[in-house]
C-alpha positions in Angstrom: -77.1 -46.9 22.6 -75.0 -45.9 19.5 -76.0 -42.3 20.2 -74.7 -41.7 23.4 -71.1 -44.2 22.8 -70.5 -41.4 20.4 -71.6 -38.6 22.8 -69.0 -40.3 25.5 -66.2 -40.6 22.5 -66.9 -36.5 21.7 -66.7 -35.6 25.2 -64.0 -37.8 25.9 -61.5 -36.2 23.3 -63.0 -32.4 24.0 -61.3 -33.4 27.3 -58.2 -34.9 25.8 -58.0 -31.9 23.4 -58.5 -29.1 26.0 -55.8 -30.9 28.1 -53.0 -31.1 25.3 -53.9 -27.0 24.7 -53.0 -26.1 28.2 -50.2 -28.3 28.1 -49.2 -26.4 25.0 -49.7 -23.0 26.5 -47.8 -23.6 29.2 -44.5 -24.9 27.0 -44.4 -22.0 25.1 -44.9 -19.6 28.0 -41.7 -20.4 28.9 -39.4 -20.0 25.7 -37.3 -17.3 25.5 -36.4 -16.6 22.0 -38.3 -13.8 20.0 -41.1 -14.1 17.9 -38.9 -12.7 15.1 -37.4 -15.9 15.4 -38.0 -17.9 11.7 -37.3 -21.0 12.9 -39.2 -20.9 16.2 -42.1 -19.7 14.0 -41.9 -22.7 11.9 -41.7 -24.9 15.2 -45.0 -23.0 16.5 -46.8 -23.9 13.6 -45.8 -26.9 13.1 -46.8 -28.0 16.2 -50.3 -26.6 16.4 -50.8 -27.6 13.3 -49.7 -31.3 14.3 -52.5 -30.7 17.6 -55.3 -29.9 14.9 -54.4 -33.1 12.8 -54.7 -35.6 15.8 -57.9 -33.9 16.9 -59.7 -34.0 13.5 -58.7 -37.8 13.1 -60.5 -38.9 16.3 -63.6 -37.4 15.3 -63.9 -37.9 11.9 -62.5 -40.3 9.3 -63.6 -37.6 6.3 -62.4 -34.6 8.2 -58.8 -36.8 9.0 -58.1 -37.3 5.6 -59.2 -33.6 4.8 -57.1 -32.5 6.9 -54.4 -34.6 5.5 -54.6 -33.3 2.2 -54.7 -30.0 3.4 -51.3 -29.6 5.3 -49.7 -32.9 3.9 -46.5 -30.0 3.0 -46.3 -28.4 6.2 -46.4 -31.3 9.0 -45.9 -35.0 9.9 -48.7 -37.6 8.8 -51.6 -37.8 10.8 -50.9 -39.0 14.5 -52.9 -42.1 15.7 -53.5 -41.9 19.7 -52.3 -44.1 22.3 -52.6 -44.8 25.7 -49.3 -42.4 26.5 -45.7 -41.8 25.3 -42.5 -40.8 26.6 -41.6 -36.7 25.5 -38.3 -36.2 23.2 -35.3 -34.4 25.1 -32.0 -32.5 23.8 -30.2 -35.6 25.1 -31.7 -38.4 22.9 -32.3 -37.0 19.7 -34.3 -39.2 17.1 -32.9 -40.8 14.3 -33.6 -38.8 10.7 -36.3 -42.2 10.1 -38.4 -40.9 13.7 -38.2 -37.4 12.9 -40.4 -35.0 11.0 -39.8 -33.2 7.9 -38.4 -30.2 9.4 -36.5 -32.5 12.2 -38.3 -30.8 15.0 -40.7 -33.3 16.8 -41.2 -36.8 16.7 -43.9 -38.8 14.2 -45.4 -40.8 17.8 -49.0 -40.0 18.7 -49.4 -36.8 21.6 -51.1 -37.8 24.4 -49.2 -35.9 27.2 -47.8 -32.5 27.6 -44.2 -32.3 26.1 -41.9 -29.9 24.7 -40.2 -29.1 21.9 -37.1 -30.8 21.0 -34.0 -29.3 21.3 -31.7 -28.7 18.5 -28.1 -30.8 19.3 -25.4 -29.1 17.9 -24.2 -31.9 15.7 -27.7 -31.5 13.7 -27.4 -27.6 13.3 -26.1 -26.2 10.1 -23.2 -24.5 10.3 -23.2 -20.2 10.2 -20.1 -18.1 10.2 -22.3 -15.9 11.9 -22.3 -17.8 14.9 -21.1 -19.9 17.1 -21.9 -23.6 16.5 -22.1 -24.6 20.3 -24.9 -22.3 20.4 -28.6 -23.9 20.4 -32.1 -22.7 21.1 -32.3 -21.4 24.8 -35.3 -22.1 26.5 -34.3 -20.0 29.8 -35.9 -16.3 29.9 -34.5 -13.4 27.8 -33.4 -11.6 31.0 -31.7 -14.6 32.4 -29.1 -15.1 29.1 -28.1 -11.8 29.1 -27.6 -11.8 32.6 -25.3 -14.7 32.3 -23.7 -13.7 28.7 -20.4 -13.0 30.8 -20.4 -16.2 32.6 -21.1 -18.4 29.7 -18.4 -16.3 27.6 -15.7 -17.1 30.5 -16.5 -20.6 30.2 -16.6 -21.0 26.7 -12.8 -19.1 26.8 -11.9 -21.6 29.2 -13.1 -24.5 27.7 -10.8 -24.0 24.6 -7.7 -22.1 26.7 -6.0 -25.7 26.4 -4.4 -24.3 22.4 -1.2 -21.3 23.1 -0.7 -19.0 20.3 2.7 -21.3 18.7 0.0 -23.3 17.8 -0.5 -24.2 13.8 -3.7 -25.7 14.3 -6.8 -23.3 14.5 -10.0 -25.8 13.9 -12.4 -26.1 16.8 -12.0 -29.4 18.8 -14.4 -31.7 18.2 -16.4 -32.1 20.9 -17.4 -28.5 22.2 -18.1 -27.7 25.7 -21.4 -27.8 27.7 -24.1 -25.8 25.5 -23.7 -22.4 26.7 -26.7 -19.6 27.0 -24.7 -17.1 25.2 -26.7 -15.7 22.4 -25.6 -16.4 18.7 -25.1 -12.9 17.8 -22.9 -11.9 20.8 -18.9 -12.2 20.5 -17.4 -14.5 22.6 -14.4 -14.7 23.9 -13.2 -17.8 21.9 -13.8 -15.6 18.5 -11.4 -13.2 19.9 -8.9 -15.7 20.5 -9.1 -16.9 16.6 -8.9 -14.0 15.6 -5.7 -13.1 17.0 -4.4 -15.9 16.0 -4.9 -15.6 12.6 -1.6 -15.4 10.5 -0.2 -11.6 9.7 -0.2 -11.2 6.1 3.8 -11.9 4.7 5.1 -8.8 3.5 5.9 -8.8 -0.9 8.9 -7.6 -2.0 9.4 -7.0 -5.9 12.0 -8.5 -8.3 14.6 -6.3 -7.0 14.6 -7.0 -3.0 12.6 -3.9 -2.2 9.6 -4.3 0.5 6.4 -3.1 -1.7 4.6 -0.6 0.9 1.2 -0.8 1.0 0.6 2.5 2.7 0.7 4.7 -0.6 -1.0 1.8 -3.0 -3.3 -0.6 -2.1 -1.8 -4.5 -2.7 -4.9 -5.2 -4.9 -3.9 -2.8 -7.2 -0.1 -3.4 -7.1 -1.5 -7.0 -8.3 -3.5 -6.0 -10.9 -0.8 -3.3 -12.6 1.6 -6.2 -12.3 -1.0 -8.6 -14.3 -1.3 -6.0 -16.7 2.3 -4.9 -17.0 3.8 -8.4 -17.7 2.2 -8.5 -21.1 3.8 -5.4 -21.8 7.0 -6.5 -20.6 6.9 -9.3 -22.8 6.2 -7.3 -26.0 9.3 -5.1 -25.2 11.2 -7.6 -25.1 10.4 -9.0 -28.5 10.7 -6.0 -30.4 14.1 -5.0 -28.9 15.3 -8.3 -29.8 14.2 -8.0 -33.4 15.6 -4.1 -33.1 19.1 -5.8 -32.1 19.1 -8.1 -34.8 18.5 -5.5 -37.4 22.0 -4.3 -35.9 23.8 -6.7 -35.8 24.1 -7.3 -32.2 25.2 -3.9 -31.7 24.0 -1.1 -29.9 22.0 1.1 -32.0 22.6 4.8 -32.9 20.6 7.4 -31.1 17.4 7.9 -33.2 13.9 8.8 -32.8 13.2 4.9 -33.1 15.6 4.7 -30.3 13.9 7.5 -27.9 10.5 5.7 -29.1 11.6 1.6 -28.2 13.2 3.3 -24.8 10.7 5.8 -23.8 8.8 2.2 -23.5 11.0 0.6 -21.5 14.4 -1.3 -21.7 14.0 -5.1 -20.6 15.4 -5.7 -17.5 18.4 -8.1 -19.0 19.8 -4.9 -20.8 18.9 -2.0 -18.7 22.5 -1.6 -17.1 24.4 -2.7 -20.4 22.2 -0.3 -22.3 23.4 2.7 -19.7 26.9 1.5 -19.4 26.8 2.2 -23.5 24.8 5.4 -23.4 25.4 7.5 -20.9 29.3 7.0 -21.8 30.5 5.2 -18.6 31.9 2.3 -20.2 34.1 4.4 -22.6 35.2 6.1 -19.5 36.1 2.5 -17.9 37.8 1.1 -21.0 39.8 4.2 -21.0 41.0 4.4 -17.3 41.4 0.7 -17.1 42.8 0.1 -13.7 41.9 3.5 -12.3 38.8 1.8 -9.8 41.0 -0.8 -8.4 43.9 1.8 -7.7 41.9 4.3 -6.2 40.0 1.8 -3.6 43.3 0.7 -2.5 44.2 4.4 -1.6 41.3 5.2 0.3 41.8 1.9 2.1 45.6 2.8 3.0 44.4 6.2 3.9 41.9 4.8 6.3 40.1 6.8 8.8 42.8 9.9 7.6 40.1 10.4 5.0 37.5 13.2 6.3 34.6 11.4 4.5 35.1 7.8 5.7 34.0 8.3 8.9 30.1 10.0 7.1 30.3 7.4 4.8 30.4 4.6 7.3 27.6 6.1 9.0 25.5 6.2 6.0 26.1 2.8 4.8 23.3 1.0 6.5 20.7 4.1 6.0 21.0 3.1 2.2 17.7 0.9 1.3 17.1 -0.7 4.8 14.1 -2.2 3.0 15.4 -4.4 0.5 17.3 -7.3 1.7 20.2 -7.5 -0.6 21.5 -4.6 1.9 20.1 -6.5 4.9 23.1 -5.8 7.9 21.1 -6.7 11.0 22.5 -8.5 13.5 21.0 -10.4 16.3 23.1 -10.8 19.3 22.5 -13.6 21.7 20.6 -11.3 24.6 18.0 -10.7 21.5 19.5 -7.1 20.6 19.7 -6.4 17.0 22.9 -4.2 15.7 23.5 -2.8 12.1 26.8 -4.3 11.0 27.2 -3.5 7.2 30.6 -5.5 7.0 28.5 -8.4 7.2 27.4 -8.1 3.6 28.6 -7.6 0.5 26.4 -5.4 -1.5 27.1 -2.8 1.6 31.2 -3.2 1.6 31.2 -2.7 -2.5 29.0 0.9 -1.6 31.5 1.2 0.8 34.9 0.8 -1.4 32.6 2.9 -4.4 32.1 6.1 -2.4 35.7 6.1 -0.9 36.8 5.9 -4.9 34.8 8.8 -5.6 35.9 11.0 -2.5 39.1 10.6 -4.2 38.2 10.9 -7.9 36.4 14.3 -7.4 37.7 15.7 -4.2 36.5 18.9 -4.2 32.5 16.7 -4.1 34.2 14.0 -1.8 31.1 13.2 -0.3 27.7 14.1 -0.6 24.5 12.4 0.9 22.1 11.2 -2.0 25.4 10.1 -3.5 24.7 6.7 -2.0 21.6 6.3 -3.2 22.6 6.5 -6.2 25.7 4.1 -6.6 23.5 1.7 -4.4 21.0 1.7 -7.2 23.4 1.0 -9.7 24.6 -1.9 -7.5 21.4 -3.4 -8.1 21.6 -3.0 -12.2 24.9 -2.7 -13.8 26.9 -5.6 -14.3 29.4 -5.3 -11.4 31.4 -2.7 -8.5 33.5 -1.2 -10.7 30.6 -0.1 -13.7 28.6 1.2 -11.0 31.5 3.6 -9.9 32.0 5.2 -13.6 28.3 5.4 -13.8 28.0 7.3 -11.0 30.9 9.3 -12.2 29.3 9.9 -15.3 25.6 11.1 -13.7 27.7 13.7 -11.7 29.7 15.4 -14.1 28.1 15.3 -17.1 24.0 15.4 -16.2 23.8 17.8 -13.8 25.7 21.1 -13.3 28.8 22.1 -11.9 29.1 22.3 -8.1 25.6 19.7 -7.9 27.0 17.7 -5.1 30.0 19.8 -3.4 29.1 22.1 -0.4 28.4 25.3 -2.1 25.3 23.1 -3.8 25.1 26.3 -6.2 24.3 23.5 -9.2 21.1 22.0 -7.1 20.1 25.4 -6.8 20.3 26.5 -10.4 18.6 23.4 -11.7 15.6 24.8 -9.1 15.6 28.0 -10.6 15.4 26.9 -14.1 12.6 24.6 -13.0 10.5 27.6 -10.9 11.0 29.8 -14.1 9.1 26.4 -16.4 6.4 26.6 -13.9 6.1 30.2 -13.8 6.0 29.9 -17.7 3.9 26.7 -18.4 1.6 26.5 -14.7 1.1 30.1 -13.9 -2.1 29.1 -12.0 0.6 27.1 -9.3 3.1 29.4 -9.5 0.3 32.3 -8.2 0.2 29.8 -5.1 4.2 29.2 -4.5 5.1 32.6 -5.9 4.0 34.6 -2.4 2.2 37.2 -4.5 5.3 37.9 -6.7 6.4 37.4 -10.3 9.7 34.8 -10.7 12.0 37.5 -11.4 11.3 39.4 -8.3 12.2 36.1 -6.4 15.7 35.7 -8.6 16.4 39.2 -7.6 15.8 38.4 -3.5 17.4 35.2 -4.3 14.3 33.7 -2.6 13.1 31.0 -4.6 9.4 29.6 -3.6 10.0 27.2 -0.4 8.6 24.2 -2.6 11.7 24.1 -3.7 12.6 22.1 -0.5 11.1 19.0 -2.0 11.6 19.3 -5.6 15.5 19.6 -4.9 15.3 16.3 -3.7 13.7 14.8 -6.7 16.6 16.0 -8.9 19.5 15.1 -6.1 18.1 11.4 -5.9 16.7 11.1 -9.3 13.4 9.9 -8.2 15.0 7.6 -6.0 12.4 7.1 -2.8 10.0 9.6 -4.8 8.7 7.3 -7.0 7.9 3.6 -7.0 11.6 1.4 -7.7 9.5 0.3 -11.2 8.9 4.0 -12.1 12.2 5.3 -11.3 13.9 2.7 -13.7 11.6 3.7 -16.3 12.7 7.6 -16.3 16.3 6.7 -15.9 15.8 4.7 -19.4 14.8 7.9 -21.1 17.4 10.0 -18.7 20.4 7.9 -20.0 19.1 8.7 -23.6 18.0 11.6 -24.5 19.6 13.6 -21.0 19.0 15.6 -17.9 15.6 17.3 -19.8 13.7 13.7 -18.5 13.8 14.9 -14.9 12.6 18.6 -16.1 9.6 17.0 -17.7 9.1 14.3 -15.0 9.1 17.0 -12.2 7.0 19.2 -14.7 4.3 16.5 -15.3 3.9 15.7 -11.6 3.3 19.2 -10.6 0.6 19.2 -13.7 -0.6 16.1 -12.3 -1.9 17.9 -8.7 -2.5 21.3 -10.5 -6.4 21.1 -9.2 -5.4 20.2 -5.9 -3.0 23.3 -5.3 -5.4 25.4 -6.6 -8.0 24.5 -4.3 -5.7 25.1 -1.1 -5.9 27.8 1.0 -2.8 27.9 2.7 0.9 27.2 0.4 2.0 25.1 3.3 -0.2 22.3 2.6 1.3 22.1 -1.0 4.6 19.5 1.1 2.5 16.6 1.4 0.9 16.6 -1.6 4.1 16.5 -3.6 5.7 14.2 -1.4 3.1 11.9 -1.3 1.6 11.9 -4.5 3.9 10.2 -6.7 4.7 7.6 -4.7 1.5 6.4 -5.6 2.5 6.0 -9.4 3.0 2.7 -9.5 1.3 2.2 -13.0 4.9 3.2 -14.6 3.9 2.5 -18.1 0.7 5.2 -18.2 2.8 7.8 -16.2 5.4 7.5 -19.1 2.9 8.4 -21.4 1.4 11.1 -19.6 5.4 12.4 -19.3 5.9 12.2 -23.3 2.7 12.8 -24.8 2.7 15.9 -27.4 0.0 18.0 -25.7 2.3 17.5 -21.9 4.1 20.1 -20.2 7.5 20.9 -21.2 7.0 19.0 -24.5 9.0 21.4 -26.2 11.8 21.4 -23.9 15.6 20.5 -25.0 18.9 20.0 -23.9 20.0 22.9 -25.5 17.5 25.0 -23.8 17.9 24.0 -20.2 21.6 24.5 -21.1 21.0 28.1 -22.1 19.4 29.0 -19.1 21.7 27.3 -16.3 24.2 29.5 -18.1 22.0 32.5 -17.7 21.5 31.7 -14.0 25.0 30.8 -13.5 26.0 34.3 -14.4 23.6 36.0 -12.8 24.7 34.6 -9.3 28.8 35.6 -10.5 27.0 39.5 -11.0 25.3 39.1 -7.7 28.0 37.5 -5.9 30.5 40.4 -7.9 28.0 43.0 -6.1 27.9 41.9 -2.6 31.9 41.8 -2.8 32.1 45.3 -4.0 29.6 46.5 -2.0 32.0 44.9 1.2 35.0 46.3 -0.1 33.1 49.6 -0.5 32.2 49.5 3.5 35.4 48.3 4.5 37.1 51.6 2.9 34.2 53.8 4.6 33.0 52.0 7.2 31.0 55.2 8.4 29.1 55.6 5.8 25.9 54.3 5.5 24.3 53.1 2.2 21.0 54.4 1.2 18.2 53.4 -1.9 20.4 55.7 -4.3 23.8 54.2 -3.7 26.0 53.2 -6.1 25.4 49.4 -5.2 21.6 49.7 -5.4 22.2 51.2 -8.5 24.6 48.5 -9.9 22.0 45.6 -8.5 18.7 47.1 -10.5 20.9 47.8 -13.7 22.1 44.5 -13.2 18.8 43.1 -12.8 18.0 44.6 -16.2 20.4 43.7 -18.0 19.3 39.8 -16.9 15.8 40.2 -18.0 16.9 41.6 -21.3 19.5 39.1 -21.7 16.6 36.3 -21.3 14.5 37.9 -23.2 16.2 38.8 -26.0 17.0 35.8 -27.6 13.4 35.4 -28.6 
């Protein structure tokens, strides 16, 4: 009788157990998610491993507890069975007390087919990675792509409610209907955030001017300005102690000198310190009064004056990008107009540059010229030192005729500074030179075309070249020592690229290189060392010598221009004649061409 109540019990739960495997078959025939799904793997286990348990304890009290040694880690206790239960949905999740370990199924007895649980989005972590209105899909593969546009539109227009004025970017908190859309495909709604998202706020430096990012990347403007202010700081305590050891007075020029400003000058002295060395302040102190009178002529003069008109036209072209010379104007329709008699730093550049069209009028006005006094706007104590410094940087660093319309001194400066190259970098003058040597081109007067860009270093000092930081630095040292600082400045940048010009093919490409390259030398401090170190190029150079040969230059264009006037004159009086090689003006040009090299070189 005991024999076959067991036999009944076996076949009864080999029944039970064969109908919970087909129900179990048939639930995960129909899920959609891959089998390199983790988490589904871990709910496939699970549950089989949960079916094995239940089996094991209804037909054996030593194999249940086996069994429940055996995968006491990986699933629930060991189910008891029971007459039926009622099958978890997504809408009535258990409580954390009902649910299993891994929070996937239920801890009450199976004794019908059921399937798995649904995840409810308040119980998933949260990814980046996705969204979290997403759960596990149980619809076929084919059918959520299929629908991925659909359930994209929705989502969109479930949070379309928020405009783009809003502040507030968090999700609301109750999310719309779960959507098929998988995890890993961008919605709509992540497109929205993201244009939402705040444009980064432009940085401007101490002085007012925007820091462009295009040349240097903002990560690295951050971390030289970390490392710089350290630097700053020690400058400033050892010119303070180099003061005091003068009383409070300016100190003589000295090697010490050169050395503290070749450093840098803090910021709090920089103007005074030009003012004092460059000479524009005894200049002031001697014309007393002079500024003040020669603003009120140009202003009675009015628009008689032939430069005021260029001048006003210039005014708001000066550093657009820093906004102490800010002059736009917003009209009520919305349009935007340039009015530079709206501020003040633009109306003192104004009253400067008529001052100086009267001061030197045979300059009157050049452009670069406001560049320059607009700098010194931003450094010197007030209007009237930035007019006698700018005075001062025209006639006495840089040659005659620098600025007027013959521009003859701009073009001696370049010549001197094609001859250091062709002396010091013969590898880049083969590539500028066109196949000839430099005193070939002085004879053709045809000077390499780089030229075009290196004239502009020298016309604006640096200014626009090189980062606002850097060009402060090199006017320290030009103030100083003199006009040799922009020799070796312009010198070590051309070092600086000497690989890359060699490598080019073609002498054209040599323009952006130098006009991009140093506005990415933003580390100031290291490319003042590189510009006075003993083994640089041009380290030998003086005053004296760049003096020597502007004045050999400067009278080899008088014998030139000498020639091509005699050699008019000498047509004008024969105008039938033609010349030939052997003339008497071919002649005079090679004998004077001669007589130039020999007057270089024979003061060595």
């Amino acid at each position: 009788m005991a024999t076959q109540q067991q036999s009944n019990c076996v076949v009864e739960e080999s029944s039970l157990l064969k109908q919970h495997q087909q129900s179990l078959r048939r639930a995960f025939e129909n899920l959609s998610v891959s089998n390199n799904n983790p988490q589904l793997k871990r709910q496939q286990s699970d549950h089989r491993l949960s079916a094995g348990a239940s089996f094991s304890s209804s037909t054996n009290n030593n194999a249940q507890q086996s069994t429940k040694r055996k995968y006491l880690t990986v699933c629930p206790p060991p189910l008891t069975l029971k007459p039926s239960m009622s099958s978890p949905t997504a809408t009535s999740p258990k409580t954390p007390a009902a649910c299993s370990p891994r929070g996937y199924f239920s801890n009450s007895p199976i004794a019908s087919p059921r399937t798995p649980r649904l995840v409810s989005p308040q119980e998933r972590p949260y990814s980046p990675y996705c969204s979290s209105a997403m759960n596990v899909s149980t619809s076929s593969l084919a059918s959520t792509l299929s629908s991925a546009s659909s359930a994209q539109q929705s989502t969109s227009e479930g949070y379309s409610t928020s405009s783009l004025e809003d502040d507030d970017l968090s999700l609301p908190s109750t999310p719309p209907a779960a959507t098929t859309t998988s995890p890993c495909w961008p919605s709509k709604l992540d497109e929205h955030v993201m244009e939402r998202e705040p444009k980064p706020v432009e940085r401007r430096d101490a002085y007012g001017f925007k820091q462009p990012t295009q040349w240097v990347k903002l990560a690295e403007q951050l971390e030289f300005e970390q490392s710089y202010h350290p630097i700053l700081e020690h400058q400033h305590a050892k010119w303070k102690v180099f003061l005091e050891e003068h009383q409070g007075q300016w100190p003589p020029v000295s090697s010490k000198l050169k050395r503290y400003v070749r450093k840098g000058i803090p910021h709090d002295l920089r103007g005074k310190a030009w003012m004092h060395y460059s000479g524009a302040k005894a200049k002031m102190e001697t014309n007393a009064g002079l500024y003040q009178s020669l603003v009120r002529t140009a202003e009675a003069m009015g628009e008689h004056n032939e430069y005021a008109e260029i001048i006003n036209r210039d005014l708001h072209r000066t550093f657009p990008d820093n906004d102490q010379f800010a002059c736009a104007v917003t009209a009520e329709d919305g349009s935007v107009s340039m009015v530079p008699e709206t501020n003040a730093k633009l109306r003192a550049l104004r009253r400067i540059l008529l001052a100086f069209s009267m001061y030197a009028p045979h300059i009157g006005y050049c452009q670069s010229l406001n560049y320059l006094a607009g700098f010194f706007l931003l450094f010197v104590p007030d209007e009237e030192s930035a007019f006698w410094m700018l005075i001062t940087t025209v006639h006495d660093y840089f040659p005659e005729n620098m600025y007027d319309v013959t521009m003859e001194g701009a073009h001696i400066d370049q010549t001197v500074l094609m001859m250091m190259v062709y002396e010091q970098l013969p590898g880049v003058w083969n590539k500028i030179g066109s196949g000839k040597c430099f005193w070939e081109c002085v004879e053709s007067d045809g000077l390499p075309s780089i030229t075009l860009v290196t004239s502009h270093w020298f016309l604006t000092q640096f200014i626009n070249i090189l980062p606002v930081e850097t060009v402060l630095r090199v006017w320290d040292a030009l103030y100083i020592e003199g006009s040799k600082v922009l020799f070796r400045v312009a010198l070590t940048i051309i070092k600086m690229n000497e690989r890359r010009i060699w490598a080019l093919d073609d002498p054209i490409e040599i323009f952006p290189i130098l006009q991009n390259m140093p506005r990415r030398l933003v580390d100031c401090h290291a490319f003042m060392e590189a510009v006075f170190a003993k083994d640089s190029v041009g380290a030998d150079l003086t005053t004296a010598e760049i003096e020597r040969r502007r004045v050999l230059f400067r009278e080899r264009r008088k014998q030139q221009r000498a020639a091509a006037a005699a050699a008019a004159a000498a047509s004008s009086n024969s105008p039938s004649s033609q010349p030939s090689m052997s003339s008497p003006v071919s002649t005079s040009t090679t004998s004077s061409f001669s007589s130039f090299k020999n007057l270089y070189f024979g003061r060595r």
